[in-house]
C-alpha positions as CSV (number, residue, x, y, z in Angstrom):
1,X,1.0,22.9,-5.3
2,X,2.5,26.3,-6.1
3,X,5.6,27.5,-7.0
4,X,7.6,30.4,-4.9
5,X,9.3,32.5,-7.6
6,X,11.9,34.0,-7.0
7,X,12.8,37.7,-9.1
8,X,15.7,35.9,-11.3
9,X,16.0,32.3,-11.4
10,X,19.2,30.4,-11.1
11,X,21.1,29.8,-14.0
12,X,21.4,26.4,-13.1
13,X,19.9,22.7,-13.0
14,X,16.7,22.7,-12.3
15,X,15.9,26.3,-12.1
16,X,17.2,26.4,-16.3
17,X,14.9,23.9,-17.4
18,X,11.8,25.8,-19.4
19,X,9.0,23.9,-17.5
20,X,9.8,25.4,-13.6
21,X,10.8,28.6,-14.9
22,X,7.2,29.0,-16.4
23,X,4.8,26.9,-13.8
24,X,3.4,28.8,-11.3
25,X,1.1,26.0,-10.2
26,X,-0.5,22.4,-10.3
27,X,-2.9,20.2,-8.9
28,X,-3.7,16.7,-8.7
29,X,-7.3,16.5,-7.7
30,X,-7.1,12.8,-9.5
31,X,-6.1,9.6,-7.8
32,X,-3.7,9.3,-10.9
33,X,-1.9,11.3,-12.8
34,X,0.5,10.7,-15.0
35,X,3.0,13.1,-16.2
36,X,4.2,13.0,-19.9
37,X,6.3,14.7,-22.2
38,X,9.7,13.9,-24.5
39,X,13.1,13.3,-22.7
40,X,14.6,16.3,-21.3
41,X,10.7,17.8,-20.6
42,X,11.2,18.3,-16.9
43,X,9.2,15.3,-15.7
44,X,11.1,13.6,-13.4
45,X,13.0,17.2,-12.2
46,X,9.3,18.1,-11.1
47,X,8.7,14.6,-9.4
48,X,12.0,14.3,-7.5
49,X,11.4,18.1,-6.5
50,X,7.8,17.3,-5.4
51,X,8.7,13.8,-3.5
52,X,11.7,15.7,-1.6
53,X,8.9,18.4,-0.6
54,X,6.6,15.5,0.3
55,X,9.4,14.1,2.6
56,X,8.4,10.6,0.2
57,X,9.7,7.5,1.7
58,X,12.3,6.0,-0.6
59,X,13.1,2.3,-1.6
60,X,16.9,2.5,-0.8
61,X,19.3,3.4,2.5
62,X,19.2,6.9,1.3
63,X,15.9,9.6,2.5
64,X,15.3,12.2,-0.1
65,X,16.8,14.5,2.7
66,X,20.0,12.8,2.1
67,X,20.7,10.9,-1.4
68,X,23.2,13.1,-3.0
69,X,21.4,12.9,-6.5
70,X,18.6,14.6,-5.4
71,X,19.9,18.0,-3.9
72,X,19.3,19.8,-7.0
73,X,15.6,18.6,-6.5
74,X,15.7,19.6,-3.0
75,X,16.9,23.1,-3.7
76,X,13.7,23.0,-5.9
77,X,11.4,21.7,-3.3
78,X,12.3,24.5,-1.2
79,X,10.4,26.7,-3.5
80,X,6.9,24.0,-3.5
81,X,4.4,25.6,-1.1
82,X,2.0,22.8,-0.9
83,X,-1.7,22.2,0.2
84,X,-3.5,19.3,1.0
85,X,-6.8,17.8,1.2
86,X,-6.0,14.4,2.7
87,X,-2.4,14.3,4.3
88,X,-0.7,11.3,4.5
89,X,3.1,10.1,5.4
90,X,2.4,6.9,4.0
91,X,3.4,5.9,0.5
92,X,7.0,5.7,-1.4
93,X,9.1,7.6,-4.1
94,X,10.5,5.1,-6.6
95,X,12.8,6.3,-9.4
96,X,13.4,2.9,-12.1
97,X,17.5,3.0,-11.4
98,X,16.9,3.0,-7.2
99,X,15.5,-0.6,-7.8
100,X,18.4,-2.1,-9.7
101,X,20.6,-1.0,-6.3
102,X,18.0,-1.8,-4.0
103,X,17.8,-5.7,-4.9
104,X,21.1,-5.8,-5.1
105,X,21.3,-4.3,-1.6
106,X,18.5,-6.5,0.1
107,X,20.8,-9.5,-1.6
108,X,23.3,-9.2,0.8
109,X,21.6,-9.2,4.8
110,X,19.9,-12.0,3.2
111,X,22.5,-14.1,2.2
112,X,24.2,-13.5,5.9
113,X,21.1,-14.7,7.4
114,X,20.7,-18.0,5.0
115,X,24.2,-18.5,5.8
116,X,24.1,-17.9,9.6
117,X,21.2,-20.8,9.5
118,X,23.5,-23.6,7.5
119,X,25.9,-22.4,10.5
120,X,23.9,-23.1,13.1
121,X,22.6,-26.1,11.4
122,X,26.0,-27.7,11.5
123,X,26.9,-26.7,15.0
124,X,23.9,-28.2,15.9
125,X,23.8,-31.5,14.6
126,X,24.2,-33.3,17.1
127,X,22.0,-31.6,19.5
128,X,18.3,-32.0,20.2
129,X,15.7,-30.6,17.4
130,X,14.1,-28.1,20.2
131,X,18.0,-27.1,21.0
132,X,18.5,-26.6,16.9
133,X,15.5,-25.0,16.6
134,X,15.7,-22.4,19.6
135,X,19.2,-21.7,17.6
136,X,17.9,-21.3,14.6
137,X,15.0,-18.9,15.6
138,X,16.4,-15.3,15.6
139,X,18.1,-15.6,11.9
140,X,14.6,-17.3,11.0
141,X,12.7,-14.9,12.4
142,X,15.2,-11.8,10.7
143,X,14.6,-14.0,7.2
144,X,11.1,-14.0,7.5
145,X,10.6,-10.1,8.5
146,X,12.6,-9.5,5.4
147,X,10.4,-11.5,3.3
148,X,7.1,-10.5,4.5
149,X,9.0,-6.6,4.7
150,X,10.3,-6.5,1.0
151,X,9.0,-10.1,-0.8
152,X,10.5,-13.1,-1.5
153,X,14.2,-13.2,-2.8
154,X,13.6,-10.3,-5.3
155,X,17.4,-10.8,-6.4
156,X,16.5,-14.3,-7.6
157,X,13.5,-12.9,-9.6
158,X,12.8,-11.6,-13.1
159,X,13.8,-8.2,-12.8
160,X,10.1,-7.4,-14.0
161,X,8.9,-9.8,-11.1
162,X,11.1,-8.3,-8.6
163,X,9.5,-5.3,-9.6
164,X,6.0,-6.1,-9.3
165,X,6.7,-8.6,-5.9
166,X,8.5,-5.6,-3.7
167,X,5.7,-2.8,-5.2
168,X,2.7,-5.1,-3.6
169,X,4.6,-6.0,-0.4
170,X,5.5,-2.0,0.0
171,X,2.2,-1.1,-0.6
172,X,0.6,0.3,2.3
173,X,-3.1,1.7,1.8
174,X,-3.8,5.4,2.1
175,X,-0.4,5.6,0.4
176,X,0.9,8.4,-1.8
177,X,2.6,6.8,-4.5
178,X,5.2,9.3,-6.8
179,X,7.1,7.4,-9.8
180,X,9.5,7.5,-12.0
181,X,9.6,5.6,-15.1
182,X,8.1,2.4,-13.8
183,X,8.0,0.7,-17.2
184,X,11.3,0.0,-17.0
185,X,12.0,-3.1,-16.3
186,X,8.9,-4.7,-17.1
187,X,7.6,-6.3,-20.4
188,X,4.2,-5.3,-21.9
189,X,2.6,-8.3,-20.0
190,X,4.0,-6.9,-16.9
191,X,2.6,-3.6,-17.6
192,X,-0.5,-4.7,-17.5
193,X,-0.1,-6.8,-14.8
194,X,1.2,-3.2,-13.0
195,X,-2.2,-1.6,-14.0
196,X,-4.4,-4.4,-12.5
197,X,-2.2,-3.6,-8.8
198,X,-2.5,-0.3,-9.3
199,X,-6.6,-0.4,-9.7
200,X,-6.6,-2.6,-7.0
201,X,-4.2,-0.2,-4.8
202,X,-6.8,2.7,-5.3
203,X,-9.6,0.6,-3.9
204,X,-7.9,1.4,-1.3
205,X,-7.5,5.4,-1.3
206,X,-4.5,5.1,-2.7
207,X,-3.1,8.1,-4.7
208,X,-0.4,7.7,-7.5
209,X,1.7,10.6,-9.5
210,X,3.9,8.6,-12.0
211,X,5.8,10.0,-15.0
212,X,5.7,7.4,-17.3
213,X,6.5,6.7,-21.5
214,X,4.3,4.3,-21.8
215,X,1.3,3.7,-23.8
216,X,0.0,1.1,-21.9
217,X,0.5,2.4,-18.3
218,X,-1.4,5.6,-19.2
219,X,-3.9,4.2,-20.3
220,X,-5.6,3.6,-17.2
221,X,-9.3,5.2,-17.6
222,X,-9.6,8.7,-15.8
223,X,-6.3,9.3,-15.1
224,X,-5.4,13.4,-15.1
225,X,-2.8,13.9,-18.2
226,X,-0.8,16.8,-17.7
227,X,1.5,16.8,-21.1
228,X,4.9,18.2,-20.6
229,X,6.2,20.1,-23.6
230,X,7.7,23.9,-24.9
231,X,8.1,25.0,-21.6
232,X,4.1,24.2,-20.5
233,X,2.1,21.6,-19.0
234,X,-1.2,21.3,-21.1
235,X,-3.9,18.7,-20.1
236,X,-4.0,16.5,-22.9
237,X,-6.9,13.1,-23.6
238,X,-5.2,9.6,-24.0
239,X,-5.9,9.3,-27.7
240,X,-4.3,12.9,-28.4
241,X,-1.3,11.7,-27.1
242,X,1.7,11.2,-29.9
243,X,2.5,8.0,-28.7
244,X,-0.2,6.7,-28.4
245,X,-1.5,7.3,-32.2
246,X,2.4,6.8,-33.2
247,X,2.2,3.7,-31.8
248,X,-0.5,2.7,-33.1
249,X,-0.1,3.5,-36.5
250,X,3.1,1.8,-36.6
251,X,1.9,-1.7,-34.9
252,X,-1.3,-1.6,-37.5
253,X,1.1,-1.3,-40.2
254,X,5.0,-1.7,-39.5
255,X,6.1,-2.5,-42.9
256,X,5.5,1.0,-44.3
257,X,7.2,2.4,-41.5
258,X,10.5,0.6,-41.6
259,X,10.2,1.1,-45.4
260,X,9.8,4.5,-45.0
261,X,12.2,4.7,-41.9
262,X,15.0,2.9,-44.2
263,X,14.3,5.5,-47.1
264,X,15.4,7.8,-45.4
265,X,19.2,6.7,-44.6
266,X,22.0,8.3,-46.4
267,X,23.5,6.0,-48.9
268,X,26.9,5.1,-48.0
C-alpha cells in the first residue's frame, strides 16, 4: 500500500494527524500484523482508511461506503493506491463499539421470529402436529439461518462470548480480517482464547491486520510489529515493546509501583 500525496495536505482530520502526513508507504507481507502505538497515534485512522479502500465487509447495517463515521476515513482511502498478491473479497472490518450495536441489532429480528413461533403455536393448538409444524417452518427456518449466520443468541451471552461466538461463525477462510481494538470486551482468558481462533483461522490462509493494546494479543509468534509513534511507523520486536516490559515489571512487582505511583500525589 502507498500513499498519494497530495502538494499541501488538508488541515483537517485525518490528513492533520502526524502519521499520514509522513507515510508514504506500508506492507503487510505477514499473515498478522498488528499495529501499535499510544492513543491518539493514528492506528485506527489508518485501519478504517485502509478497510474503506479494501471495500471490507462490516459487522453492522452500515458498508464502509456508507456509515457516516467513516467518511473522514474514506476521504483518506481515496489517496491508498493498493497492490495485491492474493486478492480476496472475503473477510470483515470490525471496530470494538460496532459490536455493542450489532448484538443489540441482531436482538431484535430474533425476538420477532421467537415470538411469531409462540404465535403460531397457539393458533395451532388444536390442529394436527404436521399442520403446526408446516406453520411453524418458515420462522424456524429464518431462526435457524440466523443462528448458523451470526451464532447463537449473542445478546444473551457474555459480552466476551458474544464476541468470540459471532468472530468464529463470521469466519470465512481465505478471509482478510482488519480490527480494531478487539480486546475490548474480552477478559485475559478470552484473549487467549482469541489467539488460539486466530492460529486456527490462519490454517486456513487467513490474513489478519488488527490494531490492538494488548500485551497478550500481540504476542502471537511472528506477527509483523509496525509501532506507531512521533509521527513514524518503526518495526519494533515484542519484548521491545513498552507495554510489554511495563507490564511486566509491574505484575512481578506491584507493590513498588503503587508505592511509588502513590508518592507521587500532591498532598491535599
Amino acid at each position: 500500500m502507498r500513499i498519494e500525496r497530495p502538494a499541501t495536505w488538508p488541515q483537517r482530520f485525518p490528513f492533520n494527524v502526524p502519521i499520514v502526513q509522513n507515510l508514504q508507504q506500508l506492507e503487510f507481507a505477514n499473515p498478522v500484523t498488528f499495529f501499535v502505538g499510544g492513543n491518539g497515534s493514528g492506528k485506527s485512522a489508518l485501519l478504517e482508511a485502509l478497510a474503506c479502500a479494501i471495500g471490507s465487509i462490516t459487522a453492522g447495517s452500515e458498508s464502509v461506503k456508507t456509515d457516516a463515521t467513516l467518511a473522514p476515513a474514506r476521504e483518506l482511502a481515496q489517496r491508498f493506491r493498493l497492490t495485491w498478491s492474493r486478492r480476496t473479497q472475503k473477510g470483515l472490518f470490525l471496530r470494538a463499539e460496532d459490536f455493542f450495536g450489532y448484538v443489540t441489532r441482531l436482538s431484535v429480528p430474533r425476538a420477532e421470529l421467537e415470538q411469531n413461533l409462540n404465535e403460531v403455536d397457539k393458533e395451532y393448538g388444536s390442529h394436527s402436529e404436521t399442520a403446526r409444524m408446516y406453520a411453524r417452518m418458515p420462522f424456524a427456518g429464518e431462526l435457524a439461518a440466523l443462528g448458523n449466520r451470526h451464532g447463537r443468541g449473542l445478546e444473551a451471552c457474555s459480552h466476551g462470548e458474544s464476541f468470540l461466538e459471532f468472530f468464529q461463525a463470521r469466519f470465512i477462510p481465505n478471509g482478510l480480517y482488519l480490527l480494531d481494538e478487539p480486546e475490548a470486551p474480552l477478559s485475559p482468558k478470552r484473549q487467549l482464547t482469541f489467539l488460539s481462533l486466530l492460529h486456527r483461522m490462519l490454517g486456513q490462509n487467513a490474513q489478519f491486520i488488527i490494531a490492538t493494546h494488548s500485551p497478550i494479543i500481540m504476542a502471537y509468534p511472528g506477527a509483523a510489529i509496525p509501532h506507531f509513534n512521533a509521527g513514524s511507523i518503526t518495526p519494533v520486536a515484542y519484548e521491545e515493546l513498552e507495554r510489554v516490559w511495563l507490564t511486566k515489571s509491574f505484575l512481578n512487582n506491584p507493590e513498588r509501583w503503587l508505592r511509588e505511583l502513590f508518592a507521587q500525589e500532591p498532598e491535599t
